[in-house]
Each structure stands twice: as C-alpha cells, then as structure tokens.
DOSELO-118391 format. One record per residue: x, y, z of N, C-alpha, C in turn; residue in three letters. Coordinates in steps of 0.1 Angstrom, whole numbers, plus 5000, padded with zeros to 4 digits. Layout:
XYZXYZXYZala;...
This chain:
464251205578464851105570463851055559unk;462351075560461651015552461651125539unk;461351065527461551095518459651165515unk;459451255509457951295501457751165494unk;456551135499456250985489455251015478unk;455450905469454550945452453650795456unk;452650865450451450825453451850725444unk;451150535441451450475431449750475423unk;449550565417448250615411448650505397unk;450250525393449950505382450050365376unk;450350265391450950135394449950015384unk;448350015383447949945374448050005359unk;448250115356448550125343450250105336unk;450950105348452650035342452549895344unk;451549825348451549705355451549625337unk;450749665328450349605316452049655305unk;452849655314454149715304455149605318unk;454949545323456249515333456349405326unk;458149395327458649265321459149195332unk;459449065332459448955337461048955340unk;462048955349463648955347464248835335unk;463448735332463448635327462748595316unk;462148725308461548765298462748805288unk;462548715272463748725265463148805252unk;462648945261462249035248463149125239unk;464049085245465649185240465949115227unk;466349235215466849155202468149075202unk;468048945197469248905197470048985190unk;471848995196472849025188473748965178unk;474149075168474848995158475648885162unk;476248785155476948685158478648705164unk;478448855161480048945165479448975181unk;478548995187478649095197478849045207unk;478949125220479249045236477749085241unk;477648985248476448985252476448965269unk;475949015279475648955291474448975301unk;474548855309472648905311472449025321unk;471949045328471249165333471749165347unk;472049305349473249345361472249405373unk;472449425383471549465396472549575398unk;471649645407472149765415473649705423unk;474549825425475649755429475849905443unk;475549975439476350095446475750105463unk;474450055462474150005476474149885483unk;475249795481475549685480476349625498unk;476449785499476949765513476349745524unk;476349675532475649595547475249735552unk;474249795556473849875563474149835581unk;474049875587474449865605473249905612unk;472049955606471649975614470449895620unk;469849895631468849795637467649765625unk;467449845615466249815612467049865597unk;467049755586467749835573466549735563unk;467049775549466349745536467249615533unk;467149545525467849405523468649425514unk;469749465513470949585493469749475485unk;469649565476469149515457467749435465unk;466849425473465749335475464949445486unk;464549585472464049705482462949675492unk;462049605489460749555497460749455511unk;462149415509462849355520463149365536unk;463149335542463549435554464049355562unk;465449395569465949305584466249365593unk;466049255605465849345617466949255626unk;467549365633468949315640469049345648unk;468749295662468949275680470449235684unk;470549375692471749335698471449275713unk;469549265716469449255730468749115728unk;468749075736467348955739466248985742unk;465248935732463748975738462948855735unk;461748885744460648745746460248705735unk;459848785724459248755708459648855701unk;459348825687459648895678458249015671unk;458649125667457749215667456749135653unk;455449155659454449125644453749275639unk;454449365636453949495635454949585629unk;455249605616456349715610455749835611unk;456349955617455950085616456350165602unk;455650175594456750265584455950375578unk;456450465577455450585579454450625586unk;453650645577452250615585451750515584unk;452150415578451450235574451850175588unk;451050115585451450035599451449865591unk;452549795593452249675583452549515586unk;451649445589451549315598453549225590unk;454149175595455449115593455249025600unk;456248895590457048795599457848775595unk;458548675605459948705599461148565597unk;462048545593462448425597464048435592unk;465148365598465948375602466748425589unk;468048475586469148485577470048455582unk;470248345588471848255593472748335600unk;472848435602473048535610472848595626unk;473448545639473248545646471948675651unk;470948665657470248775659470148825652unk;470148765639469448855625468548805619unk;467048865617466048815611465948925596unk;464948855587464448935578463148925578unk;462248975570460948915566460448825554unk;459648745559459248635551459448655534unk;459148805528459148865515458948985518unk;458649055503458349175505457449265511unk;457849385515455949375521455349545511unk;454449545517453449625508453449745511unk;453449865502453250005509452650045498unk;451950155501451050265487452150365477unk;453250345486453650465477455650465476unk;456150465468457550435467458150535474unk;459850565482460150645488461150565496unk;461850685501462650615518462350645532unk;461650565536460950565549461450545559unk;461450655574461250625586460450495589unk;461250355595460350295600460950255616unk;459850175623460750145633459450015641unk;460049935652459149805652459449835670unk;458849775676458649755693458949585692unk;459949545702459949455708460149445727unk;459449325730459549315743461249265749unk;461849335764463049285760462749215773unk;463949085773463548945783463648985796unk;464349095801465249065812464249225817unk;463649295814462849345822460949355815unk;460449235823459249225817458049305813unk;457549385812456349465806457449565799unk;458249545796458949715789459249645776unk;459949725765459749705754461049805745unk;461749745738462149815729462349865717unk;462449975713461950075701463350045690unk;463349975679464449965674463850005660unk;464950155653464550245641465550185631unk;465150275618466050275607465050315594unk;465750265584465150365569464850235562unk;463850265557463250145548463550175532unk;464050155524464050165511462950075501unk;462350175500460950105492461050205476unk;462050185470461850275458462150135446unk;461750195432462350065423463750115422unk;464049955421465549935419465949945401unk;467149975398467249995382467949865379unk;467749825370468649715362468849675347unk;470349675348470749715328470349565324unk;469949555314469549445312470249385293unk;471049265295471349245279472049355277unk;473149405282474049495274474849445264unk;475449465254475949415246476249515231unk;477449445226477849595213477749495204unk;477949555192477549505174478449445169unk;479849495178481449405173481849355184unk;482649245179483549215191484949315192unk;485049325180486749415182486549485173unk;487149615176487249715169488049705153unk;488349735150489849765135489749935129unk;490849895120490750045117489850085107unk;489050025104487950055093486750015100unk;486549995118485649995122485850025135unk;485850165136485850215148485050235161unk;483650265154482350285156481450185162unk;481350185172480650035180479550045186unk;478650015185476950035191477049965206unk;476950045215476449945227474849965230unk;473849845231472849825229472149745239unk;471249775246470649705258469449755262unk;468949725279467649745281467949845296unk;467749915301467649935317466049995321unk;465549885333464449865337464749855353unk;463149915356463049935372462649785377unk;462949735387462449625397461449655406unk;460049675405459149665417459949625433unk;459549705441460349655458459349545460unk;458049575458456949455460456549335456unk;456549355437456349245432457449185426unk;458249265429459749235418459749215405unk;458649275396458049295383459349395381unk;459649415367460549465357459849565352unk;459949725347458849775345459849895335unk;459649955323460050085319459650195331unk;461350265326460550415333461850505327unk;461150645330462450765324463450785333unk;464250795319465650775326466950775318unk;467850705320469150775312469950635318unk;470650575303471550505301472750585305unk;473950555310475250595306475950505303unk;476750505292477550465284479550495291unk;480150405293481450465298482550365289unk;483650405287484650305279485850395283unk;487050305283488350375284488950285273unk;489250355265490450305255491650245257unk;492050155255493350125256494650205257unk;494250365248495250415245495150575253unk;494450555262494050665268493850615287unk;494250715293493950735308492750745311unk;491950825306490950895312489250845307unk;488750815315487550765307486850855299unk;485850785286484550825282483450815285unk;482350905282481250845284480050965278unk;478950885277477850945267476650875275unk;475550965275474450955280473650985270unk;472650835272471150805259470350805268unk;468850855263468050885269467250715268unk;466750635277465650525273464550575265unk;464350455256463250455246462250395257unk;460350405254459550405265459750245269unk;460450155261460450015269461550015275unk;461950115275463450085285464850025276unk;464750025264465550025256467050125254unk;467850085252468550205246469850185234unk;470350245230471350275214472050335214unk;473350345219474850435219475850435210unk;475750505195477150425191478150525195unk;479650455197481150475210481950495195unk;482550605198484150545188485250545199unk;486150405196486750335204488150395196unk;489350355200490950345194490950235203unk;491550155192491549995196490849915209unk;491149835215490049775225489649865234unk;488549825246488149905252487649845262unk;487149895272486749875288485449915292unk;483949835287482949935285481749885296unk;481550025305480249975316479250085311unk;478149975314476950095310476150105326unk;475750205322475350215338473250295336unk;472450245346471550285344471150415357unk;470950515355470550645360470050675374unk;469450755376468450785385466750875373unk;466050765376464950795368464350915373unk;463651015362462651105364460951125364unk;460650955363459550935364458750935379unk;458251055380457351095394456850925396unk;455950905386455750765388456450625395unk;457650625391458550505395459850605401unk;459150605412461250675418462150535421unk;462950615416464350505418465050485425unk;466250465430467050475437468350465433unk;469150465435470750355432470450375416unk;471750305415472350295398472650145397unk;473250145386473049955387474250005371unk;475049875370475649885359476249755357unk;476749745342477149605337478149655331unk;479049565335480449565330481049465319unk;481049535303481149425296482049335299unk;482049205297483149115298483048975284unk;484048985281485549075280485049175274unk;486249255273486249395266486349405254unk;486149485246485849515233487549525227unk;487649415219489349375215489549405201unk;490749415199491649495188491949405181unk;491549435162492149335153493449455147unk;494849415147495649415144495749415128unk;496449535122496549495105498149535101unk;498549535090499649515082498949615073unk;499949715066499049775057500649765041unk;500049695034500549685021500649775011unk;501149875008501350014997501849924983unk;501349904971501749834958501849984949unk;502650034943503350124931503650064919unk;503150144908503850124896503650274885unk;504550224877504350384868503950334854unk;502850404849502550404836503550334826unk;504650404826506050314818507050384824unk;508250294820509550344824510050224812unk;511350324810511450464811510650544802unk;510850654802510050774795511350884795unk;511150914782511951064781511551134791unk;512951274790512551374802511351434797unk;510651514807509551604806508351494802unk;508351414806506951294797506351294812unk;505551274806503951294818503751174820unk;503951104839504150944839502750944851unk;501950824852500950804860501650724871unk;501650714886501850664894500650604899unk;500350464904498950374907499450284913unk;498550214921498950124930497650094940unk;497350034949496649934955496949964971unk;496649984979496650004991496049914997unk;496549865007495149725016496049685031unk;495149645036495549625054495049445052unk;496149385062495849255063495549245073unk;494849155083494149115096495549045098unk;495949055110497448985117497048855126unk;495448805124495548675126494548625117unk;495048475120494048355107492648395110unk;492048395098492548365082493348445073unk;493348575079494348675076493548785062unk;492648845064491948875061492649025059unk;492349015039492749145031491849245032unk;492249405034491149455033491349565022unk;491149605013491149785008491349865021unk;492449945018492650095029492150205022unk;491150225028489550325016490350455021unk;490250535016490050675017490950715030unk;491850635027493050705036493950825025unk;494650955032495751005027496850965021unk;497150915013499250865011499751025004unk;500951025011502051115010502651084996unk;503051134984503551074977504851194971unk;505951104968506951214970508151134956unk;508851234948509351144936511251274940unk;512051194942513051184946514351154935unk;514951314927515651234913517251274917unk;518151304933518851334933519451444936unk;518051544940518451694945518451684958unk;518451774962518851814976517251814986unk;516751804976514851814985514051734974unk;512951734975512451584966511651674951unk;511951634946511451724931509351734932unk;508851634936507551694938506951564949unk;506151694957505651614969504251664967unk;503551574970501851574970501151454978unk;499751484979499051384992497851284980unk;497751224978495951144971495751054978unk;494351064978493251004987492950814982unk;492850734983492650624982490750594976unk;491150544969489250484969489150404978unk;487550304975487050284980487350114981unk;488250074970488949984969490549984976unk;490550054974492250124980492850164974unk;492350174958493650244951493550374946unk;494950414941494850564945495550584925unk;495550714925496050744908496750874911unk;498250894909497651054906499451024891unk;499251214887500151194879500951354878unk;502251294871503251414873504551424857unk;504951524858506151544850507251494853unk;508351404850509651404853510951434846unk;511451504852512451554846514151464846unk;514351384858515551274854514551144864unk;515351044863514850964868515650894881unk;514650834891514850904904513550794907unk;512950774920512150694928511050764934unk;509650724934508750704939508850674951unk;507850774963508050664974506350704980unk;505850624986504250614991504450605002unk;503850695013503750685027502450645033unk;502050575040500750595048500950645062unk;500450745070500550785082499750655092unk;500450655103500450545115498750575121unk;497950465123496950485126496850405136unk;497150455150497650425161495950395168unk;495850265174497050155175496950025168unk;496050025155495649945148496849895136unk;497650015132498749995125499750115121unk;501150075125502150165123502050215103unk;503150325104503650335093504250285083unk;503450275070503850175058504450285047unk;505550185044506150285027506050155017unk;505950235002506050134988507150314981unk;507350194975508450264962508650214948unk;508950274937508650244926509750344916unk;511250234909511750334905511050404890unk;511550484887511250554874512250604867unk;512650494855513650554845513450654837unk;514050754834513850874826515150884818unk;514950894805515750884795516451034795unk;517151054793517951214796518351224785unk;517951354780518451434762519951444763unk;520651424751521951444747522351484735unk;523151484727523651534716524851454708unk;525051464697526051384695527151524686unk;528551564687528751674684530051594676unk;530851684665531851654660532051534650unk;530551494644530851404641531351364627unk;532051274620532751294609532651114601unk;532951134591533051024586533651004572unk;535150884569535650854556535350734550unk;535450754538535250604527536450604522unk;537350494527538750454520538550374512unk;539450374500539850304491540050154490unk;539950104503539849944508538549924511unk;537350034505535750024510536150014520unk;536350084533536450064547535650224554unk;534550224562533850384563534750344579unk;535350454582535750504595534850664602unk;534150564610533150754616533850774630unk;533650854635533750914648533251014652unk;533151064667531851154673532151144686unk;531251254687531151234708529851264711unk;529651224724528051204731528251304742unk;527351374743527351494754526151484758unk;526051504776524651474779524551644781unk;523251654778522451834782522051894792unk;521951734803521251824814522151774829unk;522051864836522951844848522351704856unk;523251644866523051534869522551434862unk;523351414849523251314835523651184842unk;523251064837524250964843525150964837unk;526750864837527550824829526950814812unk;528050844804527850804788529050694786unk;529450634796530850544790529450334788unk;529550334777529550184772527750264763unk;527550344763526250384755526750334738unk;525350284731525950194717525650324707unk;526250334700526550414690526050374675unk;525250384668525350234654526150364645unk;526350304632526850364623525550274608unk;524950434607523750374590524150394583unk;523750324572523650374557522650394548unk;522550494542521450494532521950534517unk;521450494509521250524495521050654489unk;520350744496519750854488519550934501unk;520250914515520151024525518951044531unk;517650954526516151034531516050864537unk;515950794528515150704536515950534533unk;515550424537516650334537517350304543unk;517450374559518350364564518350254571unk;520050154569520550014578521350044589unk;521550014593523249964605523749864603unk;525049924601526449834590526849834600unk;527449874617528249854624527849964639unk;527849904653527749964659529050014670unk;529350114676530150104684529950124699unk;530950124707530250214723531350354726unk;530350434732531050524740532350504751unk;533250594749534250574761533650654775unk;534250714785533550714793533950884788unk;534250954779534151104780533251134769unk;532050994759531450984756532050994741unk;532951014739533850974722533650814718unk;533050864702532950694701533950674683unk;534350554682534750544665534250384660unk;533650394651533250324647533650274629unk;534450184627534750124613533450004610unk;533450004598532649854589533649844578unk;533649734572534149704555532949694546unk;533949664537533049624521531549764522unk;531949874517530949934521531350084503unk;530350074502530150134489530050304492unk;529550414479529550514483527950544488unk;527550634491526450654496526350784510unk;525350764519525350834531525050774541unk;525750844553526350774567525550894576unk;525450834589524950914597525650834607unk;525150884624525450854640524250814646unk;524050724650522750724655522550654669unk;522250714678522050684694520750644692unk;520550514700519150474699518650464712unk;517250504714517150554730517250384738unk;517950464751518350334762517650344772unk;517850274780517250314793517450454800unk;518850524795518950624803519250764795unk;518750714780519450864773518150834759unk;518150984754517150974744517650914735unk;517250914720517050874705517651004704unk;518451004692519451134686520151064674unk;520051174664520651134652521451234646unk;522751224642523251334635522551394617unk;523051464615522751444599523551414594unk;523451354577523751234571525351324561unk;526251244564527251254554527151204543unk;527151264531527651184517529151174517unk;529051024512530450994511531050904501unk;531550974490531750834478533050834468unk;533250714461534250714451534550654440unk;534650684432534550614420534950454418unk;534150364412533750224414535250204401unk;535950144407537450084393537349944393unk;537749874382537849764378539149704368unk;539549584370540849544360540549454354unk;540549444345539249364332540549304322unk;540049214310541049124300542449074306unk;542549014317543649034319544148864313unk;545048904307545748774294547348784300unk;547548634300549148614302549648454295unk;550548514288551548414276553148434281unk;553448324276552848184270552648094277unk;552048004282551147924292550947754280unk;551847694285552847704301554047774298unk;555347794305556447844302557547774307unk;558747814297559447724305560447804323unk;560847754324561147854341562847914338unk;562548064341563748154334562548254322unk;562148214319561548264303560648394312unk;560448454300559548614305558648574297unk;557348624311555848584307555648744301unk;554348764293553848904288552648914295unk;552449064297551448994312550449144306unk;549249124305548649234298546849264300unk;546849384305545049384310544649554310unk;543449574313543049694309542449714324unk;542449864329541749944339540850014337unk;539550024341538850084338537750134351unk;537450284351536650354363535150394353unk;534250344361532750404360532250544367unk;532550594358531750754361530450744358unk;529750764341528650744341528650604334unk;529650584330529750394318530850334325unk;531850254322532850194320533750264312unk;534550314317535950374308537050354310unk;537950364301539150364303539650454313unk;540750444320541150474331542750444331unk;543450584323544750554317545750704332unk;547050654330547850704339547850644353unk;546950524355547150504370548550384371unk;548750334385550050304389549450114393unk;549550044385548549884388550149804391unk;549849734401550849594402550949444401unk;551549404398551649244395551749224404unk;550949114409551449054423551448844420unk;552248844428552448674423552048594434unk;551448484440551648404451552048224446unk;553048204450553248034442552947954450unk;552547844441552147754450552347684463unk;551547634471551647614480552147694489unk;551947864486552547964500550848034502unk;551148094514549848234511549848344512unk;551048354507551348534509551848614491unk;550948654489551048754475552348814477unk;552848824471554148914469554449024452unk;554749114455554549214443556049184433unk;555449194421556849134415556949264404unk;556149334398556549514394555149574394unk;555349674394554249764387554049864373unk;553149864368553449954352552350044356unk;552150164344551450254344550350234334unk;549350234337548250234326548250374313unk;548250344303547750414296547050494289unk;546450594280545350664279544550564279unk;544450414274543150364271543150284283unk;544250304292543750164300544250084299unk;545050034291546049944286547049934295unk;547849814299549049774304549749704305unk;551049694301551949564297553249544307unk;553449384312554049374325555049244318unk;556149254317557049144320557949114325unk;557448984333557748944346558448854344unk;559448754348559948604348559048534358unk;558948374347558748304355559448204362unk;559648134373560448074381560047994388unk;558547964393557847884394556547884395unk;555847744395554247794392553747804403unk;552847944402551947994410550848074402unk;549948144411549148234409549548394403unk;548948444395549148584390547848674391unk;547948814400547248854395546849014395unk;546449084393546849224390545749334402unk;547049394410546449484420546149654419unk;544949744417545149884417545049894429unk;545549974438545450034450544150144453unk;543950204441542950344443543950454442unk;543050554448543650664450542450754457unk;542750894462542150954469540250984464unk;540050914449538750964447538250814441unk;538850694443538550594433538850454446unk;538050364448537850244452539250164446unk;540050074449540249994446539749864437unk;540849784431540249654425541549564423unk;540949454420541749364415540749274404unk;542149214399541349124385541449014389unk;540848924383540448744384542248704386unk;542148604391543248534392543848464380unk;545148384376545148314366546548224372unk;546048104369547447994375548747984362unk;549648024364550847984351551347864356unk;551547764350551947604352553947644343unk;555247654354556147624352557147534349unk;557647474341558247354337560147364337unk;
C-alpha cells in the first residue's frame, strides 16, 4: 500500500517560491469578471473508515479511531520507516482522536502507518491499529475567474484565468509545481461538456481562452502534478458562481437605394446599416461587423430576379450594387445567431420607371384656333404596370426644334388612348409628350406642323346712325387673309350677326359674299337698337375672325 517515496531534496529551494493561502499575488480582474477565492481538494472529501486515516484536504493530519477501550493513547506513529512522536486530542467524535497538527516526514507519498495501543480489559497486551497516511501536497485553484461576465454575440471568447498551487501536508505553505489546469464549461445550448487543458506557468498561474454559445457552466479543475519534486494527490476544483450569462440583442437591418425611381436597366446602389441592440438598460447599440446578409431584389417573377450575400463592415454597414430591370423590393436577411439572436429582415422598395411608346399619334388646328391631338400609350415590356390616369401634355413650338411649352395636358384611359384639346392657339408645331413618372419613362413623339392662314374683317362702316326703326341700314367692310402682307380676300361667305340690347345671344340676320377686293355690302333692317357685327367662319385652310363691334341707336 505504501507508495515509492520522493526524497524532499528539493524542499528548501521551493520553500523561497511558496505562497501564503492568503497571499493576494493574483492580478486583479477586469471590472466585468467573476471572481472567487480559492477552492480545496474536493474528490477525497469522503470520511475514510479506517482505524488509522489522513484528515480529507489536511494531508499531514492524521486520526485515530477505537472501536475498543484502552488504558492510554499511543505516543508513537509508525509510518514507514519513521517512527514519529504524536499527540493527540479529541474531534468531538465519540472515540475519535486526531493529532495536535501536522506531523513531519522526509519525504511526500502514501504511507503504511499503524500505532500500538494498550487495551483495558486485558492488561499487558496491546493493540495494533493500521491504515494509509496521505502525506502528499494537496492542489488548490486559486482566484479563478473570466475577463467577462456574459458572453454576446460579438464576444464569444472568454478567458478563464487563475492560479493552481500545491498545499504543503506539513507546513501548509502554498507552493508552484507542474501540472495542468483543466478548464470545463457546458453551454447552455449543448448537452455535453467542454474542456481544455493549460499547462501552469512556473508560479502556478494559468490562461484559457473558452468560446462559449451564450451562458455557461464553468469549473476549472487542478491536475495531478508531474513534479517528482512535489507529488500530489487528488484534484481540487472551483466552480464558477454564477455562471458565465448571456446578453441578449435585437438586430436592426436599415436599407435604402441610391434613388428611386430609376429607369429600367439603371444601375441602383443598395446600403444600409446593420446593428444589434443589448435587450436590457441602457440598451446598448452595437454595429453587426462582418456578418453575411442575404440580399435578394424581388420584381414579380416566379423566383427573385437577383440573389447575392455582402459582408458588413466594421461599422455594420454593408454596400453592394445591381441592374434593375422593373421595379419590385429589396429584402436583407441576417441568419439566426443562435442563441444570442434570431433572424432579422429590412426591405426597401425600388421604383423603376418602365419604357413605353406613344403610337398613332395625330393632331388638328381648326378654324376656331382649337388644336385637337390624340394618341396611345403602349408599355414595351411584360409585366408593365397599368397606363390608365398616366398625364399626357400636349407642346408647342415655333420652329419645331426648340421653344417648346404645354398648352394643355391630358390622361390616359386605361387601354392607354389619350385626347387632348387647348384654344386660342395659333399655327406652329405640336408634339405628345409623356413626362417620366414614377412608373414609366420620358417619351416624345415627333412634332406635327400644323397651320392656317391668319384672316381679318377690317373698315367695317354702317349708315345711317341713328336710324329710324323699319329703315335699311347699309352695312359695309372689307376681308382680308395674310399670306405674306394683308390682302384682300375676295369670294368668301361673311355674316351679319346682330345681338340687341339687353339680350346675349347673337343672332345672324344675312350673309354676303366678298368680293375680288374684299369688299362687302349687307342690308339689313333695323328694328331695334342693338349691337352689329360681322362674322367669317374660316374655311378648311384659314382661321376665323370677326370685326369690332358697332352699337346702332334705333328711334
């Protein structure tokens, strides 16, 4: 049962390295970490049974337990070959002693020992009561503790950091020796534990960094040493408390596009902002760095017109850019980063102006200056929206190139036919002109010329003034069309028109024919006093006119 014992040769030169249990050489931790003090051997923790055991966690220790009655108590520990003077004194424990403290041996190990006592009830005899002495150092974690309290998803990575050191059986001095931390954690989101083994630095130091998925369960445990020098025994471990806890986030996806709308085929930038919020006060924003987003633009087909992945910076935002052909929606995905935070979507629509045409289009200048145009709007590409209420204008220009106004606009019907009138409108050139909308391009027809000779009714004289009522007035004026001057403008068909006083409706009382010169002579009766005054109609190449008014006063 005895163990090969190691000489303690090297006991005064570890002696100038032992720390104190109560030595606060450990660096303090950040203001995040868990910290706890220093853990003992646990795994031999159980009451030993036999007559002669080691004291759990107090190796140097030793108790001695009679099931018999005897005269006195032994002053003589046998343990190995030592032979080692003891006393002893009680542990509250019926017929259970220990010894005063530790006691002394040359060399660490587990030892055969065993003691002679006299027993009461037959005098000169004596009994032999054995067992195993544990005289090795004991290990202890000392100041375990990690760098965060809780994990997040941008800090997964958690340092656990501490000391594990041997306990002298003798002097109960704290001492480095080789050996091996283990590190254990079970994740929240997992069954089965982890664990990683760091080797001690020569003070007995050690440095683990753990990646965790959200909180965690973390014991570090100290080894069985390899130092011939300090043999060890047992393991000893600390159990952080509490556990290493989870900050919860929200993750916010922001989209926007360069412009909308944009004609088809225009090259649009999608951008936006990515960030995770802490889900308790103060509620702390963060950038979502260098995450993946799914990015997918969606205009109405049967599968999404283009799907792609970009990376986030370091801020959170991401850029990328594409063609679009109708307009249709953005959508941003972030994948679930379990169990810190589910999946987030943003969206962002995108108007796209869609090509069209304007076909059939036509336009007249009547004789009452009135332009009548009409046309139709045809969209070019499949899955067009509607063309019913799209505005139509109707221009004018001077000379066909440049100058161009809008005299009147109209709207589309819903099979995209539009008609559009203005008045008072001279000769010149007309066009159709779609002006881009939100949902259709800029389109212009080309320009109609459209014109007609400018007429006029000039001298227009009427006698005798006043008159009497019955009497025939002589009613007399000239017509005249500008081609390149003012001319006469003989053969056309001019009417008298009369309105009397106090009515408002003109009424035609004859018509005469003009002349070669333009000349024309009208007699009319008068009947009562009113207004007179002379109407041309036009004709298929010539504007209309009328002449000044003139009041006849009847008596």
């Amino acid at each position: 049962m005895t163990k090969t014992s190691v000489p303690r040769n090297l006991t005064a030169a570890l002696t100038a390295a032992l720390l104190t249990a109560a030595a606060g050489t450990v660096a303090a931790p950040s203001a995040a970490a868990v910290t706890l003090p220093a853990c003992s051997s646990t795994d031999d923790s159980t009451p030993q049974k036999d007559a002669l055991h080691s004291l759990p966690n107090q190796r140097g220790v030793v108790v001695l337990k009679l099931d018999t009655s005897v005269n006195s108590l032994p002053t003589e520990l046998h343990v190995g070959s030592w032979t080692v003077p003891v006393s002893w004194v009680p542990t509250g424990t019926a017929n259970t002693w220990q010894t005063d403290g530790p006691i002394h041996l040359d060399a660490y190990g587990t030892w055969s020992a065993y003691v002679e006592a006299p027993i009461v009830k037959s005098p000169g005899l004596s009994t032999m009561l054995r067992g195993d002495v544990d005289y090795t150092v004991q290990p202890v974690v000392q100041a375990a503790h990690t760098d965060l309290a809780a994990s997040d998803a941008d800090h997964r990575t958690v340092t656990v950091s501490g000391k594990v050191l041997g306990r002298d059986p003798y002097t109960g001095q704290l001492q480095p020796y080789t050996g091996l931390a283990t590190v254990r954690w079970l994740d929240e989101t997992e069954q089965d534990p982890n664990a990683a083994d760091v080797q001690l630095a020569a003070d007995g130091s050690f440095s683990q960094p753990i990646t965790v998925a959200g909180g965690a369960w973390i014991t570090v445990t100290g080894n069985l040493g390899t130092d011939a020098a300090a043999q060890v025994s047992g393991t000893a471990f600390c159990k952080l408390a509490p556990g290493l806890g989870r900050i919860d986030g929200a993750v916010r996806l922001d989209a926007k596009t360069s412009a909308s709308p944009v004609d088809s085929g225009a090259t649009v930038t999608l951008s936006g902002t990515a960030t995770w919020t802490e889900q308790v006060s103060p509620y702390i924003v963060h950038p979502l760095a260098g995450r993946t987003l799914q990015v997918t633009y969606s205009d109405g087909g049967s599968t999404p017109a283009f799907s792609s992945s970009v990376v986030t910076g370091a801020d959170g935002s991401y850029s990328v850019q594409l063609t679009v052909s109708r307009p249709g929606t953005f959508s941003i995905a972030s994948a679930a980063e379990a169990p810190y935070f589910t999946n987030s979507w943003g969206d962002a629509t995108q108007q796209v102006r869609m090509p069209l045409s304007i076909t059939g289009f036509k336009a007249a200048l009547g004789a009452d200056h009135k332009v009548t145009a009409s046309g139709k709007l045809a969209a070019t590409e499949s899955r067009s929206p509607g063309l019913a209420g799209e505005a139509v204008d109707l221009e004018y220009s001077a000379n066909g190139r440049t100058g161009w106004t809008r005299v009147a606009t109209g709207k589309a019907a819903a099979d995209g036919s539009f008609t559009i009138g203005a008045a008072n409108r001279t000769s010149g050139w007309y066009r159709a002109h779609h002006r881009a909308s939100t949902t259709y391009q800029d389109q212009v027809t080309s320009p109609l010329k459209k014109s007609r000779t400018v007429s006029r009714v000039t001298s227009l004289k009427i006698t005798p003034q006043p008159v009497a009522k019955g009497k025939t007035l002589t009613v007399k004026g000239v017509l005249q069309h500008n081609t390149t001057a003012w001319k006469a403008y003989g053969g056309q068909r001019v009417a008298v028109l009369f309105r009397a006083t106090g009515t408002t409706t003109w009424k035609t009382v004859t018509t005469v024919t003009t002349n070669s010169t333009g000349h024309f002579t009208a007699k009319p009766k008068a009947t009562k006093d009113g207004t007179w005054v002379i109407d041309y109609a036009g004709n298929s190449t010539h504007f209309a006119s009328r002449s000044a008014q003139d009041f006849v006063d009847v008596h």
